[in-house]
N, C-alpha and C positions, 0 to 999 in steps of 0.2 A: 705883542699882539700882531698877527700877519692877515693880511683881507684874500681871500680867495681871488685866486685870478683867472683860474681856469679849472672846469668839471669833466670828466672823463668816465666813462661807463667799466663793465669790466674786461679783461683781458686788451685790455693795449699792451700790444708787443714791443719790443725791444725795437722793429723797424718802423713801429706807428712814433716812438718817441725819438729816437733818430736814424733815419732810412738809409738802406745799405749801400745807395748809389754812392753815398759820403766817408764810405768806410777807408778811403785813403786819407782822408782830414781824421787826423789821431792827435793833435796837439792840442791840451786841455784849452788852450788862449784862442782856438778858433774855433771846438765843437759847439760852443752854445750857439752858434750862428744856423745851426741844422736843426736845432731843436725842436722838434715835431714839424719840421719842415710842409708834410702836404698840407697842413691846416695853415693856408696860409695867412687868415687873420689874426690866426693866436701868433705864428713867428713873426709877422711882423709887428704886431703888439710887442713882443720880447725882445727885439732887435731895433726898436723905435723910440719906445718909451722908457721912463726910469724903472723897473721892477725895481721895489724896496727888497732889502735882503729879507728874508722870511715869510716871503708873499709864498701864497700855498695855491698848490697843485692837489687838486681832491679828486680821488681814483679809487674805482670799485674793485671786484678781488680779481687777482693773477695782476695784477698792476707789472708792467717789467715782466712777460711775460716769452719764450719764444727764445732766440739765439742769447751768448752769452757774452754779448758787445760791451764792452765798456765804455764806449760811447753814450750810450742810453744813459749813465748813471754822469757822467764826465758832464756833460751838456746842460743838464741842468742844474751840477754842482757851480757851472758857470755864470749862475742868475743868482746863487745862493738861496735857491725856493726849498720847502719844507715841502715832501710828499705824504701826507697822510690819504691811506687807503684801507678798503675793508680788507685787502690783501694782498701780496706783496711776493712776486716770483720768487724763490731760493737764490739765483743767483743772482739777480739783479740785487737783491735786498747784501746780498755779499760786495757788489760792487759799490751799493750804494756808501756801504761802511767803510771799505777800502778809501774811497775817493773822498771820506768825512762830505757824503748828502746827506740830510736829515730825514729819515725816513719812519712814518708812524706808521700799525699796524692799529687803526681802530675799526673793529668788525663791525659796528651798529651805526658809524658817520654820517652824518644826513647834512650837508652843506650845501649853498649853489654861489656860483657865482657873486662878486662883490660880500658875501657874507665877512664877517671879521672873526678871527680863531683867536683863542688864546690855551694855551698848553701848559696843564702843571706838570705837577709829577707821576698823577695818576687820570688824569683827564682831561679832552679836547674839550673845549667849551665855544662853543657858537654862539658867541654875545649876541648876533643878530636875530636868533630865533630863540637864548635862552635857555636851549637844551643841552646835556652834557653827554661824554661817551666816551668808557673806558679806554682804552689803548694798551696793547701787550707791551710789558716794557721788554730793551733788550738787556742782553747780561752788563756788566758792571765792564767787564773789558771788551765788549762792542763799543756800551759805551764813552767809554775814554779814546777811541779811537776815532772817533766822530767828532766828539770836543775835543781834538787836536788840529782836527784837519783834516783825517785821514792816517792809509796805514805809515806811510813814509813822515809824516812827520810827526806823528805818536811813535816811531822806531828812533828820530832822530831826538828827540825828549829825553828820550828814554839814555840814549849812549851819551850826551851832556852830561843827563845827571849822575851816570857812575862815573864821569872824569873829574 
């Protein structure tokens, strides 16, 4: 179970989640420190206090919208926060899988802030309001690339286990 930490409306861009002045900070171990950088209550919330691994990021549709940064998706693979959204950029949603972020596609999501999620195999559940709501799953080798880690080290899995 993960508590919402932060609600975001729809189309936050790729520079609303990490902005492009930062785009020379490219090492996974330093972009979470950018991470939605202008809001500056929410990043220092995430650069101050303990985020629990799973704490959720709740985001309307085009979520990761805009240039094709890997940053965006790096930064907050860095907190290990789960993004469920009504919707979810194409590429971002690719980098998000690349980089193993957890990223849900549920179109009807109704959560706010402090709410608590919990996530089966076919639906979010908002313990705190009691209501529940589909989610598109992704394909079976998305996701195994996500529970590895990402794509590098679902690649390195993978060449182990044929030696």
């Amino acid at each position: 179970m993960g508590k919402v930490i932060y609600k975001v409306g729809d189309d936050i861009s790729t520079d609303v989640i990490y902005p492009g002045r930062f785009m020379a900070t490219v090492l996974p171990s330093e972009t979470p420190m950018f991470a939605f950088a202008d809001d500056k209550a929410f990043n220092k919330k995430l650069r101050t206090e303990d985020i629990e691994p799973g704490s959720i990021i709740v985001g309307g549709n085009n979520f990761g919208c805009g240039s094709s940064r890997e940053q965006a998706a790096s930064c907050l693979k860095g907190y290990e926060v789960i993004v469920i959204a009504k919707g979810i950029a194409r590429i971002f949603m690719q980098n998000a899988i690349n980089l193993g972020l957890k990223t849900i596609i549920a179109p009807e999501i109704e959560a706010s802030e402090g709410d608590e999620i919990e996530i089966d195999e076919a639906n979010v559940h908002n313990k705190t309001t009691g209501k529940s709501f589909l989610y598109e799953p992704i394909s079976p080798a998305r996701d195994a690339i996500v529970e590895a880690g990402g794509l590098i080290a679902y690649a390195r899995e993978k060449l182990i286990a044929e030696n």
